[in-house]
C-alpha positions as CSV (number, residue, x, y, z in Angstrom):
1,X,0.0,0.0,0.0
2,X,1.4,3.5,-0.7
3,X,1.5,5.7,2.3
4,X,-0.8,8.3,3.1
5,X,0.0,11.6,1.8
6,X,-2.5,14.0,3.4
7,X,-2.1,13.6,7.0
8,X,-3.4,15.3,9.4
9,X,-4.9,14.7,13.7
10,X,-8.2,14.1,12.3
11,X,-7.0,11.6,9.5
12,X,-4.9,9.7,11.9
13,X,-7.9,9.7,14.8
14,X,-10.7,8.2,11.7
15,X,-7.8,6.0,10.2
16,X,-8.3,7.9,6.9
17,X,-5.8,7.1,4.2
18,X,-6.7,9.2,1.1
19,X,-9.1,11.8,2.4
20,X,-11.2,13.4,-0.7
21,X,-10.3,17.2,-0.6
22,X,-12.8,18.5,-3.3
23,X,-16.3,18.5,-1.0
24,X,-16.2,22.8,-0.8
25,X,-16.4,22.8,-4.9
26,X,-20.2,21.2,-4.5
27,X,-21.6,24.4,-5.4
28,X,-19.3,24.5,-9.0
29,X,-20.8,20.6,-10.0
30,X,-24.1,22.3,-9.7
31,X,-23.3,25.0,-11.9
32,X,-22.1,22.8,-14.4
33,X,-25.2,20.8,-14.5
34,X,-27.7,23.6,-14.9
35,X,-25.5,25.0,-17.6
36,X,-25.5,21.6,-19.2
37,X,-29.3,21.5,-18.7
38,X,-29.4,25.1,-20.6
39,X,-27.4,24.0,-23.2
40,X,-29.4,20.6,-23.5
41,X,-32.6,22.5,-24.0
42,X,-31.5,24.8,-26.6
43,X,-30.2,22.2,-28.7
44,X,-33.5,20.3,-28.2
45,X,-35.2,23.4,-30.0
């Protein structure tokens, strides 16, 4: 196994390898997905 790079107190307390870092960009993916809607519907027309 390749050794945690991200480590921190709260990693090491939850025995959390490879934490995913990206949860405070939830409001970008929703973004996306209502341009992709826009764009969906106009080329539906």
């Amino acid at each position: 196994m390749t050794p945690a790079r991200y480590k921190t107190r709260l990693t090491e307390l939850l025995g959390i390898r490879h934490p995913i870092l990206c949860g405070g960009l939830m409001y970008l993916a929703e973004a996306v997905a209502a341009e992709a809607r826009l764009a969906g519907a106009a080329a539906a027309e």
